[in-house]
Backbone and ligand atoms as CSV (ligand in chain L), in Angstrom:
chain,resi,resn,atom,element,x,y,z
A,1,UNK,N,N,0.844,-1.190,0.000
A,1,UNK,CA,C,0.000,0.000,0.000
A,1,UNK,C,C,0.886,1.249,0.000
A,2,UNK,N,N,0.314,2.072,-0.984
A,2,UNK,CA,C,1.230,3.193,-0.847
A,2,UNK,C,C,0.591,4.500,0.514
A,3,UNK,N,N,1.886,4.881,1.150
A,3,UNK,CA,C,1.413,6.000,2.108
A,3,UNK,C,C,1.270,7.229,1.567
A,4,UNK,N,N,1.064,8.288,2.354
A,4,UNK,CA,C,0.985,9.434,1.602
A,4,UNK,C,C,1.617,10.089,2.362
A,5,UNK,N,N,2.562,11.536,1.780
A,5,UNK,CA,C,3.768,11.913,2.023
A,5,UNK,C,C,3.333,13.095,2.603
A,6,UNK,N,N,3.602,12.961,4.082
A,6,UNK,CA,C,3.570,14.768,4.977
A,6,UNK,C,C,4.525,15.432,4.577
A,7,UNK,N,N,4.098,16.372,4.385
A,7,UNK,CA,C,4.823,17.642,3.613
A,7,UNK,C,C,5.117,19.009,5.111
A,8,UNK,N,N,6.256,19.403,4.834
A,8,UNK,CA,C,6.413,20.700,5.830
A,8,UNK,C,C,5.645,21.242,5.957
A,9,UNK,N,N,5.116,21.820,7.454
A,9,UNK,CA,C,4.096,22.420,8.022
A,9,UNK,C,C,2.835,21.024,8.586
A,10,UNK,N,N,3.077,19.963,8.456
A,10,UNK,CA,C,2.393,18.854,9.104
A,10,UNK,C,C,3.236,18.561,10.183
A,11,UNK,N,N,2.289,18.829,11.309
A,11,UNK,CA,C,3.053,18.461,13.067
A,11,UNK,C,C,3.957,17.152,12.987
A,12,UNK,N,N,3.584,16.078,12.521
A,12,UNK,CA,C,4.160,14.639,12.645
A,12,UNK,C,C,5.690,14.696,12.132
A,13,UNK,N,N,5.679,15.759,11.590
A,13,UNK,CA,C,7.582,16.481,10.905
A,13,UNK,C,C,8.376,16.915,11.871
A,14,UNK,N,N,7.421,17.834,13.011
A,14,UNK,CA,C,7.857,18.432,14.285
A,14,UNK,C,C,8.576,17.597,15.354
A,15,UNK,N,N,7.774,16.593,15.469
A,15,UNK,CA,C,7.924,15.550,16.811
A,15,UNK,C,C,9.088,14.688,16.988
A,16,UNK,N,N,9.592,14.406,18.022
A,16,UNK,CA,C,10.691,13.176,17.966
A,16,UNK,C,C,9.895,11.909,18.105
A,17,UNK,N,N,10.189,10.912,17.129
A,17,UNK,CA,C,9.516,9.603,16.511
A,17,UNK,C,C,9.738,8.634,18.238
A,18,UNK,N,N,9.325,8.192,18.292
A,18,UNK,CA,C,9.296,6.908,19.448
A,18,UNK,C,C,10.057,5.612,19.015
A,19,UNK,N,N,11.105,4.769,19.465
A,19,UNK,CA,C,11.376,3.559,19.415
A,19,UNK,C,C,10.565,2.748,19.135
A,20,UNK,N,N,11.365,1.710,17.969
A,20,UNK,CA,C,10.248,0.503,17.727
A,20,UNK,C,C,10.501,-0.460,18.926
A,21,UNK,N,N,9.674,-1.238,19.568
A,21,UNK,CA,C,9.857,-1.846,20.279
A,21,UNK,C,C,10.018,-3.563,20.199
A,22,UNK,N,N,8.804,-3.969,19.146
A,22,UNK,CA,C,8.849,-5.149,18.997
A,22,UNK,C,C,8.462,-5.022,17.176
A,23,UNK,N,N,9.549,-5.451,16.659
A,23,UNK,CA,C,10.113,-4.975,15.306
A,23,UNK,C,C,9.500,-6.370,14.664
A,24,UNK,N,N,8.870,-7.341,15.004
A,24,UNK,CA,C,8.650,-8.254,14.261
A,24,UNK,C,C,7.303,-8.545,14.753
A,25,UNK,N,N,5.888,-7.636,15.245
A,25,UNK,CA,C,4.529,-7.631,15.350
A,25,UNK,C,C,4.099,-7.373,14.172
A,26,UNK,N,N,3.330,-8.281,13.749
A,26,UNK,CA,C,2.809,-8.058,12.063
A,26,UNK,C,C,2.473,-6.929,11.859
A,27,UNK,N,N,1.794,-5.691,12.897
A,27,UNK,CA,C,1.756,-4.571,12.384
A,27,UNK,C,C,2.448,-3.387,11.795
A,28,UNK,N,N,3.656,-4.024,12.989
A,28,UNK,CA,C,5.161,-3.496,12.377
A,28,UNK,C,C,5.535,-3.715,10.755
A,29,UNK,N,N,5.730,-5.324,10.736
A,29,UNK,CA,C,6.517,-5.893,9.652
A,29,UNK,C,C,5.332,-5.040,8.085
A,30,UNK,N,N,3.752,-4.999,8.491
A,30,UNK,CA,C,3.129,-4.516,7.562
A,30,UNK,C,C,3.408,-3.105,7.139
A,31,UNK,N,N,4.068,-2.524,8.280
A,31,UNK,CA,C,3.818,-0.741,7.920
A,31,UNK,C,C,5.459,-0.547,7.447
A,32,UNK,N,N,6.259,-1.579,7.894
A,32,UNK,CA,C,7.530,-1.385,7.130
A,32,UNK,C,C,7.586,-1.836,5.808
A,33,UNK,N,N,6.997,-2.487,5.133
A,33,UNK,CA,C,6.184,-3.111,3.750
A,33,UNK,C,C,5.925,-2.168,3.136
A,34,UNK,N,N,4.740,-1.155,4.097
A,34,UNK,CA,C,4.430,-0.237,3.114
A,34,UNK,C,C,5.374,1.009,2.817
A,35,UNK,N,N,5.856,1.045,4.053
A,35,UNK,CA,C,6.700,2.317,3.825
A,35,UNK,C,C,7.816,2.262,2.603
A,36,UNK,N,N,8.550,0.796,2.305
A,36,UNK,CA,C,9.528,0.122,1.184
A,36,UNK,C,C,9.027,0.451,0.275
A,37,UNK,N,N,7.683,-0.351,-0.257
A,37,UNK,CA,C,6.440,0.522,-1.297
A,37,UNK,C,C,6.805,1.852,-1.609
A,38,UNK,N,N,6.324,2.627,-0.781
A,38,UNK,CA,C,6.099,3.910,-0.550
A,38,UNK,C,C,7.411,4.690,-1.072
A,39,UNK,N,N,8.682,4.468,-0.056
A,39,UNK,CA,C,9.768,4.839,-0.710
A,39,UNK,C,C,10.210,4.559,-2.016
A,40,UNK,N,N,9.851,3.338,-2.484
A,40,UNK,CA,C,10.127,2.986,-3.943
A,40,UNK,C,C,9.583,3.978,-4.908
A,41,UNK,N,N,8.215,4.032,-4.732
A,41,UNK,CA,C,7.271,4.636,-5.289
A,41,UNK,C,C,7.749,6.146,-5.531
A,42,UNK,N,N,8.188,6.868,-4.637
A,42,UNK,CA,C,8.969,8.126,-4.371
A,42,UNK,C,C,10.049,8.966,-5.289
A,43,UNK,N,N,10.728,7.318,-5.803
A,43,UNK,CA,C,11.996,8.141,-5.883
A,43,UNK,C,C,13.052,8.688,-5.292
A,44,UNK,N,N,12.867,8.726,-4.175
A,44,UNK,CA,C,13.762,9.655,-2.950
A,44,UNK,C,C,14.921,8.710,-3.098
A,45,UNK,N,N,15.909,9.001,-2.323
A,45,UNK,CA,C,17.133,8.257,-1.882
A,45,UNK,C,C,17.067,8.099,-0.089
A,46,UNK,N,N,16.076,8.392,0.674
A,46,UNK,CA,C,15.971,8.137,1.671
A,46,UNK,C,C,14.468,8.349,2.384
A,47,UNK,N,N,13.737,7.788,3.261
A,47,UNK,CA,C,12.800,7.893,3.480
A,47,UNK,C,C,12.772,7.601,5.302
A,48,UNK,N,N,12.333,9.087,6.090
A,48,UNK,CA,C,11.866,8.134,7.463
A,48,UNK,C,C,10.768,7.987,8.087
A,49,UNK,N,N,10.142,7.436,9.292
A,49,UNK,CA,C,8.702,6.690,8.927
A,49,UNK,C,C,7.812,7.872,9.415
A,50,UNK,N,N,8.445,9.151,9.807
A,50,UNK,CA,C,7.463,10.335,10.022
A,50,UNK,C,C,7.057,10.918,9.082
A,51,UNK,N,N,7.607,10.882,7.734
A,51,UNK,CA,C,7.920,11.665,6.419
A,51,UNK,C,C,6.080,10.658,6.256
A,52,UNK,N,N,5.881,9.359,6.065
A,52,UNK,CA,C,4.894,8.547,5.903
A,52,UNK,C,C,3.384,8.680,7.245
A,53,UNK,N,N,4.205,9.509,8.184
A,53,UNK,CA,C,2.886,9.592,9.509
A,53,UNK,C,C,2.958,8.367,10.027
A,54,UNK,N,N,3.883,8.259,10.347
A,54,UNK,CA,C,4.375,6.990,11.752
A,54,UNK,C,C,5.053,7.723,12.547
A,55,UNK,N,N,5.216,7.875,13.717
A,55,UNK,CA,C,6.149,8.670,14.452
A,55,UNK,C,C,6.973,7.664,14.881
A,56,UNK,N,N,7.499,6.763,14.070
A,56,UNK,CA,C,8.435,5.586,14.673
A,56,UNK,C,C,9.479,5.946,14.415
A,57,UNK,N,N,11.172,5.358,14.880
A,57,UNK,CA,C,12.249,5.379,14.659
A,57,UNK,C,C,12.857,4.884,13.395
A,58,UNK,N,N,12.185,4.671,12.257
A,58,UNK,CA,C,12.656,4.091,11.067
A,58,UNK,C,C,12.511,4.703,9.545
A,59,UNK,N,N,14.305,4.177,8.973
A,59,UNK,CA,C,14.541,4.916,7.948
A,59,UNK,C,C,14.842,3.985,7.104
A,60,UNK,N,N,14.343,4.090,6.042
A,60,UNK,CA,C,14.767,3.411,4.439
A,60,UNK,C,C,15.797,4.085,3.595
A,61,UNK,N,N,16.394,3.878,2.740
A,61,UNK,CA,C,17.663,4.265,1.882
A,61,UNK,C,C,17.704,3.609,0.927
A,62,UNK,N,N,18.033,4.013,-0.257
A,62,UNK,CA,C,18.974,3.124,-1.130
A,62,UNK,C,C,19.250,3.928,-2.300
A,63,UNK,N,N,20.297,4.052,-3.241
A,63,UNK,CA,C,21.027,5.225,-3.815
A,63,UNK,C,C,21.382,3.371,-4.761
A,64,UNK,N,N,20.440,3.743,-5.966
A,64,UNK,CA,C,20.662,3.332,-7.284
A,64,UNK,C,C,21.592,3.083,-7.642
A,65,UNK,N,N,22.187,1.878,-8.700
A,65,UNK,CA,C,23.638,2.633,-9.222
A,65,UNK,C,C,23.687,3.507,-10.357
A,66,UNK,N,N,22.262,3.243,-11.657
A,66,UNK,CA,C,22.046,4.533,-12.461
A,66,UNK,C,C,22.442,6.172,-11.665
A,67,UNK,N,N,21.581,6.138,-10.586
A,67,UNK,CA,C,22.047,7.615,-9.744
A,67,UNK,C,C,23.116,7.977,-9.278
A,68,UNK,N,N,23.339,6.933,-9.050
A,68,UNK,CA,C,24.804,7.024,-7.995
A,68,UNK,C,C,26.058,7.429,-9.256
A,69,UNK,N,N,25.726,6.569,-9.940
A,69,UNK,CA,C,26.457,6.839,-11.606
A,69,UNK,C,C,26.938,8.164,-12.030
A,70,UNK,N,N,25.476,8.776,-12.073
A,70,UNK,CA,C,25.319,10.008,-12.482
A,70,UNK,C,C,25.830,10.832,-11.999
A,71,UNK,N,N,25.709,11.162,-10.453
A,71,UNK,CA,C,26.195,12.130,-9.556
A,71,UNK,C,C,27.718,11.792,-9.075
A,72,UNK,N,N,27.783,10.403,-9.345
A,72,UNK,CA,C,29.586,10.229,-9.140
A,72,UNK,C,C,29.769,10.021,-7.520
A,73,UNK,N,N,28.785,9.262,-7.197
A,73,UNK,CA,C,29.199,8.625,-5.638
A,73,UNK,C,C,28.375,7.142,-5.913
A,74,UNK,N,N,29.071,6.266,-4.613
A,74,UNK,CA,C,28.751,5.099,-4.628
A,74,UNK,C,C,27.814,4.516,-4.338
A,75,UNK,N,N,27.310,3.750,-4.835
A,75,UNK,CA,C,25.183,2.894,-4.947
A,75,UNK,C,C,25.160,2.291,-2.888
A,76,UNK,N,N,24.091,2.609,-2.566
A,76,UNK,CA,C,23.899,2.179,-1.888
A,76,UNK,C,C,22.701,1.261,-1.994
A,77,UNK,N,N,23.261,-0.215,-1.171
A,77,UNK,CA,C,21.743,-1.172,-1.376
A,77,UNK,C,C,20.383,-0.492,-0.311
A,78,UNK,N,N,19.459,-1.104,-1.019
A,78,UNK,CA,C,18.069,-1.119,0.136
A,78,UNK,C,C,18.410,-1.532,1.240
A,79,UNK,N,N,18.289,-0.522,2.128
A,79,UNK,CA,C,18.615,-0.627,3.692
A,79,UNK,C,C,17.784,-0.172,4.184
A,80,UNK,N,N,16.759,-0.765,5.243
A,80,UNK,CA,C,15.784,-0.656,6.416
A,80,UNK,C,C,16.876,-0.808,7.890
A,81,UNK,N,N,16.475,0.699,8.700
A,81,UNK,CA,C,17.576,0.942,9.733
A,81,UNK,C,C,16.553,1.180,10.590
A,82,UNK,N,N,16.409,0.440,12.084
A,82,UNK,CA,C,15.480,0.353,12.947
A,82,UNK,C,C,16.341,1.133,14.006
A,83,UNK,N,N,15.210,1.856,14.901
A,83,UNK,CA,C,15.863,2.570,16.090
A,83,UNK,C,C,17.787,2.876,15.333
A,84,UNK,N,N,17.747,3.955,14.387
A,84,UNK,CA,C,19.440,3.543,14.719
A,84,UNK,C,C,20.028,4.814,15.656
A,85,UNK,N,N,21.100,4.917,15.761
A,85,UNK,CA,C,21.910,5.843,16.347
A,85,UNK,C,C,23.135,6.331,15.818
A,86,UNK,N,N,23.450,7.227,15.552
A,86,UNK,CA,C,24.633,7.682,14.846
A,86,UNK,C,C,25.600,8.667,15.714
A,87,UNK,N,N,26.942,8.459,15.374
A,87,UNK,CA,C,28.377,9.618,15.895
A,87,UNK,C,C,28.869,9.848,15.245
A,88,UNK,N,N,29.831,11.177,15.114
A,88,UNK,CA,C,30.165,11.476,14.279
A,88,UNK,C,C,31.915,10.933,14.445
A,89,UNK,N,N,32.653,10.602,13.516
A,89,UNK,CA,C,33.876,9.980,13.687
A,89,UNK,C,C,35.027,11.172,13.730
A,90,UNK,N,N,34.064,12.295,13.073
A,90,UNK,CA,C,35.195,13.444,12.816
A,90,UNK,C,C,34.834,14.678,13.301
A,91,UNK,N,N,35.427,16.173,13.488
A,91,UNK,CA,C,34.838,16.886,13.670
A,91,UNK,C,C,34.394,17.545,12.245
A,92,UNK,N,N,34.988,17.072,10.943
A,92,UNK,CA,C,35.191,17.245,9.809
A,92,UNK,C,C,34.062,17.703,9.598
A,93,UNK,N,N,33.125,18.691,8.821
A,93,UNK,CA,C,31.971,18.856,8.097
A,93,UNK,C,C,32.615,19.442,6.465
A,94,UNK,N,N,31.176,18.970,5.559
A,94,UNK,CA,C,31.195,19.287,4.416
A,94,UNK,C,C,29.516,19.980,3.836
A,95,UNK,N,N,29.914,20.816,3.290
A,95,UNK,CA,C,28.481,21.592,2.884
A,95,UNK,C,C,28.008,20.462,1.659
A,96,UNK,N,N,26.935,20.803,1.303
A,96,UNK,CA,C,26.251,19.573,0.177
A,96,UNK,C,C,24.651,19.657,-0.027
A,97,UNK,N,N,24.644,19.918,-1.271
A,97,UNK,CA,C,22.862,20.304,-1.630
A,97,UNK,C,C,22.009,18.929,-0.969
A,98,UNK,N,N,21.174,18.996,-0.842
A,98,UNK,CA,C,19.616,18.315,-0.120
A,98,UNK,C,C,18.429,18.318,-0.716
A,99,UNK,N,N,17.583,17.819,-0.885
A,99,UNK,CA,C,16.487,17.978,-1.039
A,99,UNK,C,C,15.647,16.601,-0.152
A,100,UNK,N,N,14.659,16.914,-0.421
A,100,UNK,CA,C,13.236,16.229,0.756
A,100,UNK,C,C,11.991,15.602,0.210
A,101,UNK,N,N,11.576,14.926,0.486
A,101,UNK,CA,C,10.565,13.986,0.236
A,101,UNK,C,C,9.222,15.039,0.434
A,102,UNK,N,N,8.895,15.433,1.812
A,102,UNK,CA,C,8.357,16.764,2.277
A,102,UNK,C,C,8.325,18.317,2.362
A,103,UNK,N,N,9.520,18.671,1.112
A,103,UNK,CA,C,9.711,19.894,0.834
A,103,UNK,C,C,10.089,19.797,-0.773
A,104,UNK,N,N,9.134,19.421,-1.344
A,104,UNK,CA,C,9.025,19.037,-2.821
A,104,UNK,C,C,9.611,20.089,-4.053
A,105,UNK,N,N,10.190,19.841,-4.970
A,105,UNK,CA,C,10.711,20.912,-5.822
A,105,UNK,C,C,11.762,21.822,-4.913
A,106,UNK,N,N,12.542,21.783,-3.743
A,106,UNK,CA,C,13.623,23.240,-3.617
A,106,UNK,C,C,14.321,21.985,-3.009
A,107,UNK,N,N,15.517,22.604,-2.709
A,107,UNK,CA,C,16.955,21.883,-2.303
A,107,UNK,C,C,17.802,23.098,-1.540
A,108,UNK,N,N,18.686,23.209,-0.551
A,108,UNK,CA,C,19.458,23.903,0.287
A,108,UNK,C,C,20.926,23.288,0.281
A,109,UNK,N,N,21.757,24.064,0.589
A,109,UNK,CA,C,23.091,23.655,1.046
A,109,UNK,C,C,22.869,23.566,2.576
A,110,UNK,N,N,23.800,22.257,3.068
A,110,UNK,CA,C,23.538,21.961,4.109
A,110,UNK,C,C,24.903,21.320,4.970
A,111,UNK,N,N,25.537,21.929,6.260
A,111,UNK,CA,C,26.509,21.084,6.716
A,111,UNK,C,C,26.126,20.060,7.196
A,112,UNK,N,N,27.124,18.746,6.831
A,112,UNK,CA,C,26.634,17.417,7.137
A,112,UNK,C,C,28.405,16.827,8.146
A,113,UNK,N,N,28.286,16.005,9.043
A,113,UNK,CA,C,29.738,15.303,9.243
A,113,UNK,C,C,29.654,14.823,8.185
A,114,UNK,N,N,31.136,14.746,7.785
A,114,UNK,CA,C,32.091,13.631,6.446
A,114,UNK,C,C,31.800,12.320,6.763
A,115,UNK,N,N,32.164,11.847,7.947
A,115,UNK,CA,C,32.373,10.287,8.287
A,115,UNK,C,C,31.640,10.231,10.086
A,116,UNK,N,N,30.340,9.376,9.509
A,116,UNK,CA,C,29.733,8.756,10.898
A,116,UNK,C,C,29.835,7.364,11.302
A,117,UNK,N,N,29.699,6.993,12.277
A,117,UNK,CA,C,29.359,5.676,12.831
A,117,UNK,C,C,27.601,5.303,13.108
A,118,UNK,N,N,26.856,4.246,12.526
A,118,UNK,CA,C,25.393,4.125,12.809
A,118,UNK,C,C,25.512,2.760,13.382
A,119,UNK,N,N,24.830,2.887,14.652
A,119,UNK,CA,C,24.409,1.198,14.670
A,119,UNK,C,C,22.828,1.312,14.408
A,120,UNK,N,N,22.489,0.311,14.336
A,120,UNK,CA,C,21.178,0.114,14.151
A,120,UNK,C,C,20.529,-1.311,14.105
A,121,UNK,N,N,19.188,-1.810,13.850
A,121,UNK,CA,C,18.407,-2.762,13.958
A,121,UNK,C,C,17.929,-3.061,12.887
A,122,UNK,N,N,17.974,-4.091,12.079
A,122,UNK,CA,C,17.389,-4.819,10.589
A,122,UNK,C,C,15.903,-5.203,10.818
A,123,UNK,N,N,15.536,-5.682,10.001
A,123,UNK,CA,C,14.312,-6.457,9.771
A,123,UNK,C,C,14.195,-7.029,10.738
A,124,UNK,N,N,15.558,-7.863,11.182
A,124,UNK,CA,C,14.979,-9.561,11.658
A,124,UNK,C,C,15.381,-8.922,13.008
A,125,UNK,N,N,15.548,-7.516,13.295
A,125,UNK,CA,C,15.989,-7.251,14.570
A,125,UNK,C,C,17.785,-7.705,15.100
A,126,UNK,N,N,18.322,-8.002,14.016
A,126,UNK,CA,C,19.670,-8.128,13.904
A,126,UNK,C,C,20.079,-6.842,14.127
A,127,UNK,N,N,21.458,-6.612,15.235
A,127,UNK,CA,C,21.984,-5.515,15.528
A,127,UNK,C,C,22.771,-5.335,14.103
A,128,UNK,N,N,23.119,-3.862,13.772
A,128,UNK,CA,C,24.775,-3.911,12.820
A,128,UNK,C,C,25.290,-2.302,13.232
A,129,UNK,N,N,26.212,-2.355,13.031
A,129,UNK,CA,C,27.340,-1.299,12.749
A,129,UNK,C,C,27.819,-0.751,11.464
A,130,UNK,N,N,27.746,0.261,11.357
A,130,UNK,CA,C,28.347,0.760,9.576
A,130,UNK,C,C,29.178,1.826,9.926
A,131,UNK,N,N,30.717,2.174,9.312
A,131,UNK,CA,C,30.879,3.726,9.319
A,131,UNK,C,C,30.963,4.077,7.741
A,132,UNK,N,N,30.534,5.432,7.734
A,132,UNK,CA,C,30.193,5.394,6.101
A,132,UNK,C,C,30.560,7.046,6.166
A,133,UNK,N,N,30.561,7.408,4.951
A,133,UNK,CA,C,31.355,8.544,4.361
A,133,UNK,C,C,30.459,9.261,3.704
A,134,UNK,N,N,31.087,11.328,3.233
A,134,UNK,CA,C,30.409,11.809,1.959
A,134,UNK,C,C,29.079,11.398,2.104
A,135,UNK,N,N,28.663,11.200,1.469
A,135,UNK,CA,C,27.094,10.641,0.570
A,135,UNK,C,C,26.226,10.450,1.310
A,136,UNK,N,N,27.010,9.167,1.402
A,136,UNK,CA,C,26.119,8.492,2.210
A,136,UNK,C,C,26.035,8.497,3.840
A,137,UNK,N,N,27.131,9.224,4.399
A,137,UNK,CA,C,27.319,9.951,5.459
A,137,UNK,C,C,25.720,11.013,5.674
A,138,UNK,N,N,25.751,11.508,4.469
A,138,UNK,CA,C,24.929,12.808,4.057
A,138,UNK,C,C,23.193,12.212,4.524
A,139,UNK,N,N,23.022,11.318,3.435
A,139,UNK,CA,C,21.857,10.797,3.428
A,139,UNK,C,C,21.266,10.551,5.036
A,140,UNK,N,N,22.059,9.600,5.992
A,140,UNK,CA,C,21.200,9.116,6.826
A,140,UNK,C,C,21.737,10.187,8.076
A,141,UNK,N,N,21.970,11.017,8.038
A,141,UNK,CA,C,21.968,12.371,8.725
A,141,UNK,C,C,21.154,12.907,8.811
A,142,UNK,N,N,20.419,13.383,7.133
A,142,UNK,CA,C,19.182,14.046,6.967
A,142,UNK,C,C,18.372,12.959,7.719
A,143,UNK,N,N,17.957,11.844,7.064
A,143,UNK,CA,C,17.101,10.936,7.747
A,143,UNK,C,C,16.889,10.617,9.117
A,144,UNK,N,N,17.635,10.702,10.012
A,144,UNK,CA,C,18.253,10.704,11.183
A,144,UNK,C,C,17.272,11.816,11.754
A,145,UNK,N,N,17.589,13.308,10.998
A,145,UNK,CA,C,16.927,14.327,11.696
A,145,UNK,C,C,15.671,14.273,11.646
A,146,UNK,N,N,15.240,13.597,10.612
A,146,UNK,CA,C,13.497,13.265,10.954
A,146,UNK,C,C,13.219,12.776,11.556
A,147,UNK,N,N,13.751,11.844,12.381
A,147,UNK,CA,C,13.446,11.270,13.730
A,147,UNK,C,C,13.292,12.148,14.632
A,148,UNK,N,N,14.411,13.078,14.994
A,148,UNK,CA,C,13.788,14.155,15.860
A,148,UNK,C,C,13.363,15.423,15.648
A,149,UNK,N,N,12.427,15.434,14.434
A,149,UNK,CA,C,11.361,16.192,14.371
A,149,UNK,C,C,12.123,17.714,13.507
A,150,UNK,N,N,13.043,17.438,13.090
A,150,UNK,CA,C,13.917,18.176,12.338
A,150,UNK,C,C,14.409,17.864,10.962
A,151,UNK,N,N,14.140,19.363,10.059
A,151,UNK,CA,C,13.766,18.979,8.505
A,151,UNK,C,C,15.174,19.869,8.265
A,152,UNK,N,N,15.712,19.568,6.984
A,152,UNK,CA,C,17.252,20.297,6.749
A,152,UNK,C,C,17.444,21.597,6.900
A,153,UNK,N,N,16.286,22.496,6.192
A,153,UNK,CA,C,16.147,24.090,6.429
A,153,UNK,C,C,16.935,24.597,8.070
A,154,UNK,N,N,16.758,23.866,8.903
A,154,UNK,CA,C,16.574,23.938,10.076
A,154,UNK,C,C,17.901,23.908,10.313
A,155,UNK,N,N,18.946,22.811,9.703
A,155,UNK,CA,C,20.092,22.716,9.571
A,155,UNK,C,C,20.784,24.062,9.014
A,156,UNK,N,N,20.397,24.369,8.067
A,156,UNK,CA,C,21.572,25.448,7.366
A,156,UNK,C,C,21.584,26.782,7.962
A,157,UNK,N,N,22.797,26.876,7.333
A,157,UNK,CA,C,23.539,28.684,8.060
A,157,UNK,C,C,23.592,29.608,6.912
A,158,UNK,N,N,22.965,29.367,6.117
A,158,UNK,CA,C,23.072,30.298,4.976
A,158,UNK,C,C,21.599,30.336,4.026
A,159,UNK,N,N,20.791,30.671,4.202
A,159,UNK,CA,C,19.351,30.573,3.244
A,159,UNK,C,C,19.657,31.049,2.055
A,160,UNK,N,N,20.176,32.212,1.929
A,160,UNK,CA,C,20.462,32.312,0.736
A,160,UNK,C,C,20.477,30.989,-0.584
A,161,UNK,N,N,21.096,29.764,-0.101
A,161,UNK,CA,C,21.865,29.018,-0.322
A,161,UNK,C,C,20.292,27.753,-0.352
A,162,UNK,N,N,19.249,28.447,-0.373
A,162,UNK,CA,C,17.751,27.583,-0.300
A,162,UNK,C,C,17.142,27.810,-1.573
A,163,UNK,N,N,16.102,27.500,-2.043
A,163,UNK,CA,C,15.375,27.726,-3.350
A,163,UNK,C,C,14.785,26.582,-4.051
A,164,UNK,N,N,14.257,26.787,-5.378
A,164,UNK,CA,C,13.846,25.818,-6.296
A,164,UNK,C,C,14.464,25.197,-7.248
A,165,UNK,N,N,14.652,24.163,-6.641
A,165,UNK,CA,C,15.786,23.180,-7.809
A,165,UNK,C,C,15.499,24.107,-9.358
A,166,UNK,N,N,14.326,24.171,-10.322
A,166,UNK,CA,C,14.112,23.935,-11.103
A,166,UNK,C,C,15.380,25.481,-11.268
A,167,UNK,N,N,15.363,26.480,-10.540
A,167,UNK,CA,C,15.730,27.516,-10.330
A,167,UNK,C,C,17.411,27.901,-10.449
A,168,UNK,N,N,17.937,26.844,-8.963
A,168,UNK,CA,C,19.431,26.647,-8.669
A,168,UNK,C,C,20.166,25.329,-10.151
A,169,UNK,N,N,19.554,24.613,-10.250
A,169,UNK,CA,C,19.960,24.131,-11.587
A,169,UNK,C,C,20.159,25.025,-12.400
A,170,UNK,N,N,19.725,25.814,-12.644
A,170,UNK,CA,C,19.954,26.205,-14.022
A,170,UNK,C,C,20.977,27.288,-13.572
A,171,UNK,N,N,21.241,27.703,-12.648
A,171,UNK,CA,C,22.074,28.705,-11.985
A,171,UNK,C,C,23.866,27.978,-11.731
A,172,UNK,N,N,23.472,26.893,-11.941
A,172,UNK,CA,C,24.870,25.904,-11.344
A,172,UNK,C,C,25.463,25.303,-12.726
A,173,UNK,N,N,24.426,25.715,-14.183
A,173,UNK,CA,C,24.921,25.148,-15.275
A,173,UNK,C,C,25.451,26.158,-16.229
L,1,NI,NI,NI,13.883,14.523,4.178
């Protein structure tokens, strides 16, 4: 089933999401189903389950290799990340355009850490560990902040540096 996508200015964007608790109650395993759906359906390169109106702790990902191609960073597989937690490995930051599932058509520059550490919880409730870089550093940062009720705008130090893709594209070519 496909969900339907809260857009900025819907409270459920505001809130910090709640822990999943028991990650393998069919109601769970169903609304993580749909949300996979849902993200597929999207397009996005990341999806978390408030963006869908779950206030739960969970984020989807996955970075194509057509896309990944294109933009010149590395494919990430379909990854479902339960309750995760992230540190940063560096004090290192790098600025890097964004865009949102819930802030449709504009994109911002945004400081992100270079290199984090995530643990997190799978499907089957399997613990894992990742440290990951750039990109994909980038991605589950943003995602991350939708858990606690925080959208990228919120992140940046420069607005200027905000607008409409259809806009900053053509400004960057
Ligand atoms: Ni987002």
């Amino acid at each position: 089933m496909i969900l339907e996508i809260a857009r900025m200015g819907h409270p459920i964007l505001e809130k910090r999401a709640q822990e999943v608790e028991d990650i393998g109650a069919p109601a769970m395993q169903k609304f993580i189903a749909d949300m996979v759906e849902s993200f597929k359906a999207s397009g996005g390169i990341g999806m978390a389950a408030p963006q869908v109106k779950e206030s739960v702790r969970i984020l989807v990902l996955e970075l194509r290799e057509e896309i990944a191609a294109q933009r010149g960073f590395e494919p990430i597989p379909l990854s479902v990340l339960i309750n995760p937690v992230i540190e940063p490995l560096s004090e290192e930051m790098l600025l890097g355009w964004e865009g949102c599932l819930s802030i449709p058509g504009m994109m911002g520059e945004v400081p992100r850490y270079r290199a984090i550490r995530y643990r997190a919880q799978t499907l089957t409730g399997e613990s894992i560990v990742h440290e990951v870089y750039d990109y994909h550093a980038r991605i589950i940062q943003h995602e991350y902040d939708h858990l606690d009720g925080i959208l990228y705008p919120q992140k940046m130090q420069n607005l200027q540096k905000f607008g409409f893709v259809e806009e900053i594209k053509q400004s960057l070519m």
